[in-house]
PDB file with one MODEL, atoms N, CA, C and O in Angstrom:
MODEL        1
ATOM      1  N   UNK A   1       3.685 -13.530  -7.329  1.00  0.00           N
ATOM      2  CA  UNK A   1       2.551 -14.096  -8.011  1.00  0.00           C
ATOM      3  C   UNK A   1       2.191 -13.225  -9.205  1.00  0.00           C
ATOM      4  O   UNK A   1       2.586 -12.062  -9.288  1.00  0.00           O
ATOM      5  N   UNK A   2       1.555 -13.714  -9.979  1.00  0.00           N
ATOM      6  CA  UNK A   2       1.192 -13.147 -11.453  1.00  0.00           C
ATOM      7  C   UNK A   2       0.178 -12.927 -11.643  1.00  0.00           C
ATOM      8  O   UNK A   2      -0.492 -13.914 -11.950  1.00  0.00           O
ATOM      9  N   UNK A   3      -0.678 -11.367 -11.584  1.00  0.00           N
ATOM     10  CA  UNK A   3      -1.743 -11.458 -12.045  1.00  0.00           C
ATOM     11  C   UNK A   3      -2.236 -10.025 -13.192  1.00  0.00           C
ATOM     12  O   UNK A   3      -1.433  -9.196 -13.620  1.00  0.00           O
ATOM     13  N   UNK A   4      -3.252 -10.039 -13.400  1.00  0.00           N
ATOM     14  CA  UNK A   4      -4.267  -8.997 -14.312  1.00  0.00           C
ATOM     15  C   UNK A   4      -4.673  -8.601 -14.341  1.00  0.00           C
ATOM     16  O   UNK A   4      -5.828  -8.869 -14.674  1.00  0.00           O
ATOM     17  N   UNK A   5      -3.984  -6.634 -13.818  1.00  0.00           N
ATOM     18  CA  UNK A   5      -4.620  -5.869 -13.323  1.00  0.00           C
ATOM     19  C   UNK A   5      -5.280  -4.718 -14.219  1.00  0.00           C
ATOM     20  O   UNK A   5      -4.902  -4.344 -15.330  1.00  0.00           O
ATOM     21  N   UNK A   6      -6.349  -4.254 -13.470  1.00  0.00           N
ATOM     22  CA  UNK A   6      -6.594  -2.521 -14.317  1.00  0.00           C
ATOM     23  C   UNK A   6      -6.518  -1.603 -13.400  1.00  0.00           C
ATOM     24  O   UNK A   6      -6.929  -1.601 -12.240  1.00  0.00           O
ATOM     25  N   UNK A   7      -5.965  -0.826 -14.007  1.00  0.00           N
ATOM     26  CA  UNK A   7      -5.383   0.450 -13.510  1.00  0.00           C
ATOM     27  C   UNK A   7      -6.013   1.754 -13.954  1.00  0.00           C
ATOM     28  O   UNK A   7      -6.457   2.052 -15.064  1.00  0.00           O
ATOM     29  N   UNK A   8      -5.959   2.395 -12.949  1.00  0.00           N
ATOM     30  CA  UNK A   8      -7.226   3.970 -13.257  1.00  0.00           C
ATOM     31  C   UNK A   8      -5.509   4.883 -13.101  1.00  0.00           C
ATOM     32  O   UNK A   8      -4.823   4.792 -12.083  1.00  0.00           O
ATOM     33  N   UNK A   9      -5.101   5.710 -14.338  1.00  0.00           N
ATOM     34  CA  UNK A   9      -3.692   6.189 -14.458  1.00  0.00           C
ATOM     35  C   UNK A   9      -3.919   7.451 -15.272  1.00  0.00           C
ATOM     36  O   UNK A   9      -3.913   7.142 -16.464  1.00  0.00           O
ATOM     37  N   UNK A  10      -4.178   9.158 -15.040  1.00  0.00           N
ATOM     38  CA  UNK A  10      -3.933   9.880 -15.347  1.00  0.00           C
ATOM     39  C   UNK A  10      -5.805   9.924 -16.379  1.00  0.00           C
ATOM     40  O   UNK A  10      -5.811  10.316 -17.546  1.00  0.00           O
ATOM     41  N   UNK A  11      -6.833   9.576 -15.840  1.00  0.00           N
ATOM     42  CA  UNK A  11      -8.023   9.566 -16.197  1.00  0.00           C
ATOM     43  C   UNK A  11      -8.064   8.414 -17.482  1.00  0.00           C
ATOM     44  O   UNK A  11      -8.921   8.439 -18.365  1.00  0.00           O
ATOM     45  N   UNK A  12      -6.729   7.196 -17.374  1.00  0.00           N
ATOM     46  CA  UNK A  12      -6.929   6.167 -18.496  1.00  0.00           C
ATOM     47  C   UNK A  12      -6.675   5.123 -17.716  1.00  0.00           C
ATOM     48  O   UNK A  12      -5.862   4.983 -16.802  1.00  0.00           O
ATOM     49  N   UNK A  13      -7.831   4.068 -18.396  1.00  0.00           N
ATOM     50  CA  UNK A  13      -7.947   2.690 -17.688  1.00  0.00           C
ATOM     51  C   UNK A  13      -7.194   1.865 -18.521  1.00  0.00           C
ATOM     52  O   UNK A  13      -7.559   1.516 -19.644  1.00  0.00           O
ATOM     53  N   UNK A  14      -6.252   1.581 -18.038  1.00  0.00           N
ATOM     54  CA  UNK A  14      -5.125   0.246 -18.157  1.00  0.00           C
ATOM     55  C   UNK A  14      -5.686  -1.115 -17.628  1.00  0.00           C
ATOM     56  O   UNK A  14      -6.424  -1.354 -16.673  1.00  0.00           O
ATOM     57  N   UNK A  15      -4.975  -2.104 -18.754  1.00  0.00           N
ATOM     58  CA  UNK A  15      -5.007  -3.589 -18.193  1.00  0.00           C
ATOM     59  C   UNK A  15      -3.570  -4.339 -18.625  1.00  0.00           C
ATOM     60  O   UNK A  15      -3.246  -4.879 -19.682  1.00  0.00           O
ATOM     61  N   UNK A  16      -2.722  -4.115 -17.156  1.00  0.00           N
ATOM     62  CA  UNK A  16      -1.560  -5.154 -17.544  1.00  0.00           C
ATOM     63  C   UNK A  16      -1.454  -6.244 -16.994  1.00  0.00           C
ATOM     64  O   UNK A  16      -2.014  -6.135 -15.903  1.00  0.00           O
ATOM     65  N   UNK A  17      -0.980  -7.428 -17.142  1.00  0.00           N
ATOM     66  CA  UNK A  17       0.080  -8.625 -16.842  1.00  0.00           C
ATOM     67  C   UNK A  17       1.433  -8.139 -15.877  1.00  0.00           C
ATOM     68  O   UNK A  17       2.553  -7.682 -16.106  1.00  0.00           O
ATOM     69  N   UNK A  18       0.418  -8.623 -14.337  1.00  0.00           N
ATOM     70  CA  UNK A  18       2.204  -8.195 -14.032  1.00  0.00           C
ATOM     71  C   UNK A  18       2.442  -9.279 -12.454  1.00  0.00           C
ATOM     72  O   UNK A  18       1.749 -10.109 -11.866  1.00  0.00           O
ATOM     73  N   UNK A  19       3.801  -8.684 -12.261  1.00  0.00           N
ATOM     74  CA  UNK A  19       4.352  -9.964 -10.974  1.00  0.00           C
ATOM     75  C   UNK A  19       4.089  -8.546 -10.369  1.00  0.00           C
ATOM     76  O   UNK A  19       3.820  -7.449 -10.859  1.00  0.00           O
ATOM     77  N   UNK A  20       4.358  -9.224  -8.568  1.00  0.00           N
ATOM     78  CA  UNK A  20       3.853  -8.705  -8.054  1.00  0.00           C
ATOM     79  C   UNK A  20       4.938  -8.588  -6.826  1.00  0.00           C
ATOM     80  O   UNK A  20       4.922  -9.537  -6.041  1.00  0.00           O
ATOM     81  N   UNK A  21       5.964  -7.440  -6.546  1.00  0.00           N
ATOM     82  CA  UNK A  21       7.117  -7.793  -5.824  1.00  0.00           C
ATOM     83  C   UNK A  21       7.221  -7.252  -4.648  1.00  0.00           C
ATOM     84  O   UNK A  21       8.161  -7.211  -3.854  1.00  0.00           O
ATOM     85  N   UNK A  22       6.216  -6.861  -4.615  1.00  0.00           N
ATOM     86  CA  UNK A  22       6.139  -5.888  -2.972  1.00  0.00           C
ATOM     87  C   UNK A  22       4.743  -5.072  -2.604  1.00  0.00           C
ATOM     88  O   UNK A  22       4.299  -4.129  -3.260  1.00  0.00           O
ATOM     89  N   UNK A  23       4.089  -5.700  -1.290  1.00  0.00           N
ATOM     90  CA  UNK A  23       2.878  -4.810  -1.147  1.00  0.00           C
ATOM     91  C   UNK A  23       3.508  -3.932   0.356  1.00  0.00           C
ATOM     92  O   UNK A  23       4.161  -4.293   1.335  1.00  0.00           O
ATOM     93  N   UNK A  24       3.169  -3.197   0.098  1.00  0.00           N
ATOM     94  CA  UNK A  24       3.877  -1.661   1.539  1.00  0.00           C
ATOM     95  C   UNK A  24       2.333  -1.265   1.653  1.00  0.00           C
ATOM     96  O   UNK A  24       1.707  -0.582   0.842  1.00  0.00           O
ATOM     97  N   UNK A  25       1.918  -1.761   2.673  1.00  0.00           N
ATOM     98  CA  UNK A  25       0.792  -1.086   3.582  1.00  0.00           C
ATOM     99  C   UNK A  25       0.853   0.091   4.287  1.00  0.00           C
ATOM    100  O   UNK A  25      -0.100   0.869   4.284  1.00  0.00           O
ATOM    101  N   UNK A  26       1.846   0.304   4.877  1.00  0.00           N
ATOM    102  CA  UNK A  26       1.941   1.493   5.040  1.00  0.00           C
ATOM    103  C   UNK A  26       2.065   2.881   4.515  1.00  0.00           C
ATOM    104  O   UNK A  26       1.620   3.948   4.940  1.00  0.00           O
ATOM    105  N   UNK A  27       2.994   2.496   3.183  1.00  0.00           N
ATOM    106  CA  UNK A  27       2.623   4.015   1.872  1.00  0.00           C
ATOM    107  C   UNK A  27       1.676   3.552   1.164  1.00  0.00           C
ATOM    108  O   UNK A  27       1.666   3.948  -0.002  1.00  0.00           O
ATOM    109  N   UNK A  28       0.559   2.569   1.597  1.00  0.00           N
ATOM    110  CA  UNK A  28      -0.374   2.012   0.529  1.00  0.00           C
ATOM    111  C   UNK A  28      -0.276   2.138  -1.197  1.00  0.00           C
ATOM    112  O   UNK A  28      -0.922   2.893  -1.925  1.00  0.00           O
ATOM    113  N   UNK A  29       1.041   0.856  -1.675  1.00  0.00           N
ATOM    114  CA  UNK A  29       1.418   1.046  -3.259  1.00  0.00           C
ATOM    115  C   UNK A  29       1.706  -0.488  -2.972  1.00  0.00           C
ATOM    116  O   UNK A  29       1.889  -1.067  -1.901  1.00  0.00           O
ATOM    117  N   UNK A  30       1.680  -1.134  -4.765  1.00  0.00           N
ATOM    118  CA  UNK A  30       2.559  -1.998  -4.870  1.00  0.00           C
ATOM    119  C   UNK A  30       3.225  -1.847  -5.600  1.00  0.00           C
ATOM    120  O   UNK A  30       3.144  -1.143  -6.607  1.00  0.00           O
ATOM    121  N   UNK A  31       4.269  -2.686  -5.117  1.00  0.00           N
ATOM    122  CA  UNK A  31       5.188  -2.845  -6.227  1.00  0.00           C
ATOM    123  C   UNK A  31       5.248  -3.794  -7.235  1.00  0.00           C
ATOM    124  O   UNK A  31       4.817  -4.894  -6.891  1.00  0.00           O
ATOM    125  N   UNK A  32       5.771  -3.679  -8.719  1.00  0.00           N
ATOM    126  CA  UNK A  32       5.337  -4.919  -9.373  1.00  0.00           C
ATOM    127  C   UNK A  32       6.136  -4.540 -11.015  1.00  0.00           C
ATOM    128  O   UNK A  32       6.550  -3.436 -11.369  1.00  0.00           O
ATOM    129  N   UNK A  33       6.158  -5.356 -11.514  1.00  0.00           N
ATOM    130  CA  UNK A  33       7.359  -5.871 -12.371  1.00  0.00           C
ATOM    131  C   UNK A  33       6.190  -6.186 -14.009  1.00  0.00           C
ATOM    132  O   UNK A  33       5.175  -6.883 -14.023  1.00  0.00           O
ATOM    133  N   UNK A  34       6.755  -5.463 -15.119  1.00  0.00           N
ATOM    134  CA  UNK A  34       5.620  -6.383 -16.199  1.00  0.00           C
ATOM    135  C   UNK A  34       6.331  -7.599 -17.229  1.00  0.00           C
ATOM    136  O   UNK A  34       7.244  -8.268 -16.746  1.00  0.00           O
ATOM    137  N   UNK A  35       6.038  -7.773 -18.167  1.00  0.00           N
ATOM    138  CA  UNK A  35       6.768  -8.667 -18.919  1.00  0.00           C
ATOM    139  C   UNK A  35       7.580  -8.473 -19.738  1.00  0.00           C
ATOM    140  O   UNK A  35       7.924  -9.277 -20.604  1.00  0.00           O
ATOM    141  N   UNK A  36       8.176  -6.898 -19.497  1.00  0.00           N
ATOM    142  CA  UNK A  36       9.579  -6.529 -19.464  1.00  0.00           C
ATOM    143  C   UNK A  36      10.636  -5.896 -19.263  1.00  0.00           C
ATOM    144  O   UNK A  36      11.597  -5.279 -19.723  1.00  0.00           O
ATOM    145  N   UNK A  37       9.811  -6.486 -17.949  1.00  0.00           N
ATOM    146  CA  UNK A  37      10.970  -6.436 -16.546  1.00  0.00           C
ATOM    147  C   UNK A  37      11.090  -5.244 -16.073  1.00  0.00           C
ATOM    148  O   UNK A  37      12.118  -4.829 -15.538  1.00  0.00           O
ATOM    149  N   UNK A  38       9.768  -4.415 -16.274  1.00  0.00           N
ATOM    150  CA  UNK A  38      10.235  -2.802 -15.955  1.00  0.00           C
ATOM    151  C   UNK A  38       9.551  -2.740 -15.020  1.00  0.00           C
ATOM    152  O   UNK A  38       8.517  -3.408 -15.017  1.00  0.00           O
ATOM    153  N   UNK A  39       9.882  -1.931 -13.918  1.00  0.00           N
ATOM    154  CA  UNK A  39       9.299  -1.676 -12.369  1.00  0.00           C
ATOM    155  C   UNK A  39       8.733  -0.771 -12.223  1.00  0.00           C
ATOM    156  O   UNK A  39       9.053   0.287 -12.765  1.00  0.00           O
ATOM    157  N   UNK A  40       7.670  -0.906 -11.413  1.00  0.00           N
ATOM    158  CA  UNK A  40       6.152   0.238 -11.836  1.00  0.00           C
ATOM    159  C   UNK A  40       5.656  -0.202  -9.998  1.00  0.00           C
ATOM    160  O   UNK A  40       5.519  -1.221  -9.322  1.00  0.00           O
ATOM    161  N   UNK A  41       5.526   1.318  -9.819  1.00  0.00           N
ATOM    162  CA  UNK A  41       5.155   1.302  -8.619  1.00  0.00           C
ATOM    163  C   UNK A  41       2.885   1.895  -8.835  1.00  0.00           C
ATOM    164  O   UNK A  41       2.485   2.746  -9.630  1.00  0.00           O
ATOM    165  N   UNK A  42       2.198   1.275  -8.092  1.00  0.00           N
ATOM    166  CA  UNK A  42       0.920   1.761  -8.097  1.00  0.00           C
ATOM    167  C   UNK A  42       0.498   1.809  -6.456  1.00  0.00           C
ATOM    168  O   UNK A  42       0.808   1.153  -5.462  1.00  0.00           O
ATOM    169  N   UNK A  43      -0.427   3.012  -6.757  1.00  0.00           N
ATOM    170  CA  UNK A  43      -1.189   3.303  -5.542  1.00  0.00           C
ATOM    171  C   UNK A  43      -2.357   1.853  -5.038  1.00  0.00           C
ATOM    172  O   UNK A  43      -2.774   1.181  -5.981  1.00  0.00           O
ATOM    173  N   UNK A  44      -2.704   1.549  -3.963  1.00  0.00           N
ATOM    174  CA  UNK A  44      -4.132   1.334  -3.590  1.00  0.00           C
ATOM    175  C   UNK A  44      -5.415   1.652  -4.511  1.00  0.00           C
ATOM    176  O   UNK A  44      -6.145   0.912  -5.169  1.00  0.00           O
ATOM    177  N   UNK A  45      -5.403   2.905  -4.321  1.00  0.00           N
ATOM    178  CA  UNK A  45      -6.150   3.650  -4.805  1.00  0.00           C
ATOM    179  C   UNK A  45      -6.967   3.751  -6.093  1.00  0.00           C
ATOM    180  O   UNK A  45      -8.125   3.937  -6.467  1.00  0.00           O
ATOM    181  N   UNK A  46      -5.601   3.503  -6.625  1.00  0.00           N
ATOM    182  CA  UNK A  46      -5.408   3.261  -8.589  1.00  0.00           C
ATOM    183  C   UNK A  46      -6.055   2.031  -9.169  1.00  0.00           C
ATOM    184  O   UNK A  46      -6.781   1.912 -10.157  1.00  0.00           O
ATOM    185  N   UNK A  47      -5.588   1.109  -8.266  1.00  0.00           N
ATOM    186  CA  UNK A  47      -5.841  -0.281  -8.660  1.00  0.00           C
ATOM    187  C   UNK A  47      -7.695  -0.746  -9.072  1.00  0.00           C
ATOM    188  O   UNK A  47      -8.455  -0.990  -8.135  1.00  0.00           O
ATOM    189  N   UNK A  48      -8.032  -0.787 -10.054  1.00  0.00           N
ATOM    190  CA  UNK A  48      -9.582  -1.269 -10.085  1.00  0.00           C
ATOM    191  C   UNK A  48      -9.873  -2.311  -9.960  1.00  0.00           C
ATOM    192  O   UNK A  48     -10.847  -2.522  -9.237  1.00  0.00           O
ATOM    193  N   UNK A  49      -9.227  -3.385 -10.552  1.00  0.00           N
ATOM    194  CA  UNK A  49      -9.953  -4.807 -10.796  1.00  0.00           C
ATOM    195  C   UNK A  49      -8.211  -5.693 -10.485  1.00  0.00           C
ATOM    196  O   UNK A  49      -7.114  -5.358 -10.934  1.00  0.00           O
ATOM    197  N   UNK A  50      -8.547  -6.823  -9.605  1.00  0.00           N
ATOM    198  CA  UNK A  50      -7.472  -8.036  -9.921  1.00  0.00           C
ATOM    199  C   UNK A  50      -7.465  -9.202 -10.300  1.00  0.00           C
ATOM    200  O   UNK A  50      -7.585 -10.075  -9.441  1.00  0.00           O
ATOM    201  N   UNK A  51      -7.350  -9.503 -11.425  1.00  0.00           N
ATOM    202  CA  UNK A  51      -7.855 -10.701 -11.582  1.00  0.00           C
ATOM    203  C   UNK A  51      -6.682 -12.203 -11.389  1.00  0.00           C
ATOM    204  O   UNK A  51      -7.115 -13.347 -11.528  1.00  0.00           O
TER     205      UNK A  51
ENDMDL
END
């Protein structure tokens, strides 16, 4: 699924467009893909807003 996230990353707030290819509850991250095609892993933690 595709959505529009912000991200809290090294004390800077990000907002990307991204798919969404794997949630791991157990190392609490997702995994997720942007619009080009590069694979970016994020914490729980990190994540602020989903829209």
């Amino acid at each position: 699924m595709d959505y529009t996230i912000k991200i809290l990353e090294n004390g800077y707030l990000y907002k990307n467009y991204i798919t969404v290819a794997n949630i791991n509850p157990l190392n609490k991250t997702i995994t997720c893909t942007d619009a080009f095609h590069n694979q970016r892993m994020f914490k729980f933690g990190d994540v602020i807003e989903v829209d």
